[in-house]
Steps between C-alpha positions, in 0.01 A plus 500: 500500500808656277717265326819631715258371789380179361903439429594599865226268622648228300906522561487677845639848627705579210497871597529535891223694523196259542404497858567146692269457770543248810863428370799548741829682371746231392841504709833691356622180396225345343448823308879430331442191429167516248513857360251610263356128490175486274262247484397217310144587387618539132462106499178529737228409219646318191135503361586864368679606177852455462458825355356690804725247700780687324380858528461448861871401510666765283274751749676311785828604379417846410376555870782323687770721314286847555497371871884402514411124539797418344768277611880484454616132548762325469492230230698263674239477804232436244409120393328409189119416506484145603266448167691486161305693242805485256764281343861662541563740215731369192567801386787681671528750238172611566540486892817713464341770341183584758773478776690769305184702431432453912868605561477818277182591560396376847198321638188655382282215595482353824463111649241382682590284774356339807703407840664153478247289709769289690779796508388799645776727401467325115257639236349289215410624111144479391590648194843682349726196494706610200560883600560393827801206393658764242499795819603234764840423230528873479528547868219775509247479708138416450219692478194333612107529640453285812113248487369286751441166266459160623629231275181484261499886456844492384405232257261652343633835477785347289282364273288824449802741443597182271231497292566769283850415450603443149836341588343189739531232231225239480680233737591728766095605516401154533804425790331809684167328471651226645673695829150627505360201530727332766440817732157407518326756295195420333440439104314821510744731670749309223354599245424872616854547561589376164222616267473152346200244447451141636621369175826746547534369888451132397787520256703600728447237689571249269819586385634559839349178625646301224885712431532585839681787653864357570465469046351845469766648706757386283385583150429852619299804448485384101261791406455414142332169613168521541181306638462231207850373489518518893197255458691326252754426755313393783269257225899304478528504838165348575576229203752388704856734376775417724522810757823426677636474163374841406636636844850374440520630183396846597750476812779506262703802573536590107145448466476756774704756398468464050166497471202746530230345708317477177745323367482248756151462489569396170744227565290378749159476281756279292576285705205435646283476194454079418738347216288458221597144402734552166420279194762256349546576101384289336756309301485577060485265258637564161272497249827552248489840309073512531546602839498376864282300738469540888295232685409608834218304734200630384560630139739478215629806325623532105708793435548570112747680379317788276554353139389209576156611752205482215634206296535285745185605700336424179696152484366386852141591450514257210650245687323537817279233427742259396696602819248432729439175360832370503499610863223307582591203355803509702344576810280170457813286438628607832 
């Protein structure tokens, strides 16, 4: 079998041309209403490569715009995916620029979306989010390619067109993981979608078990913080850190709007951290122009001043014993 075969076997009739036995015609209207839908066998067998996972995609799109699959939508009848696969983007700047590059040079790329399961005249994103928010405050329309996925494909084909993505920062992996998780999807399929290990998947786990989401939503994206000090965090938290504390703090609108989510991260790490219990000074005695003396609990210090350091290290090793005696023979009148 050729590999345009094998693909057409896996998404569908991409082409129009493969023959459909046994298979009545589909009425006007139902025609209008799913055009050029393809179906969800990219997600059919997680047990291959993400790499041949992803060839079989990028063929998908190749074939659905030689065969016209493409549709025009408009972006306000389109919802996002009801899975979050990323914290809202900080940095407007940034934002403002690919909606200018979109505006100049329009949309090369198209969404892929599914039909809204409760809202038949609705579509939701599988994947495309950001080109399709900076299009829909445009006003353009969006280009698009129709699939059939139930919930679980549509989870899963986030995270495998996320898994290459150098911009996902380390939190907003392991907050996938976790919509992954609460759609029912098993460890395996997890960590497929995500290219990581059981160690990888059970760190995630912890520190969204112990921060929590309503926490991680607040700090942010914070892409300069990585795995250890997001372990850091949730170590506090389990040591008992005050959370609502934390949250208040973070609610704060000029925390909001001054800092960086990696700056917040970093106020919050403070906070949480544990007090490390600061030592009283232990009061000096004058020891006259020799030097000082600082009695603390469990030692006693002499500080010399320079000129006088040898002589009158030499002076108390010669009267150590005498000392010591005298001492004793106090201690037994007591």
């Amino acid at each position: 079998m050729s590999k345009r075969k094998s693909i057409v076997s896996s998404f569908g009739d991409l082409t129009g041309d493969t023959p459909k036995a046994n298979t009545p015609d589909p009425k006007p209207d139902e025609k209008q209403k799913t055009p050029g839908r393809v179906a969800a066998g990219i997600i059919g067998t997680t047990q291959r490569t993400l790499s041949q996972l992803r060839e079989e995609r990028d063929q998908l799109l190749a074939d659905a715009q030689s065969a016209d699959k493409i549709l025009r939508l408009d972006a306000d009848k389109i919802d996002p995916s009801p899975f979050q696969d990323r914290l809202p983007d900080d940095d407007v700047e940034a934002f403002n620029q690919f909606k200018q590059s979109l505006s100049d040079e329009g949309q090369k790329v198209p969404i892929t979306v599914r039909m809204h399961p409760q809202q038949p005249d609705r579509h939701q994103i599988v994947y495309g989010h950001r080109r399709w928010r900076a299009l829909k405050e445009l006003g353009l329309p969006v280009k698009a390619i129709l699939v059939d996925y139930s919930d679980r494909d549509l989870v899963v084909a986030q995270g495998i067109e996320n898994a290459n993505r150098q911009d996902l920062s380390w939190i907003e992996r392991a907050l996938f993981a976790d919509e992954m998780h609460r759609a029912g999807l098993k460890p395996k399929d997890i960590k497929a979608a995500l290219s990581v290990d059981d160690a990888q998947l059970s760190k995630f786990r912890y520190v969204i078990k112990q921060v929590g989401t309503p926490l991680i939503q607040l700090i942010g994206r914070a892409p300069g913080i990585g795995r250890p000090r997001w372990i850091e965090l949730a170590d506090c938290l389990k040591d008992g850190a005050d959370e609502n504390q934390l949250l208040e703090t973070l609610s704060a609108d000029k925390v909001q709007k001054n800092l960086s989510p990696d700056d917040r991260f970093g106020l919050i790490i403070k906070l949480a951290k544990p007090e490390k219990p600061s030592r009283a000074r232990a009061p000096s005695v004058s020891l006259g122009e020799v030097g000082t003396m600082q009695k603390g609990t469990n030692e006693v210090r002499i500080k010399l001043k320079k000129q006088h350091q040898v002589e009158f290290a030499s002076f108390l090793e010669r009267e150590m014993d005498a000392l010591l005696a005298k001492y004793n023979q106090l201690r037994k009148g007591q």
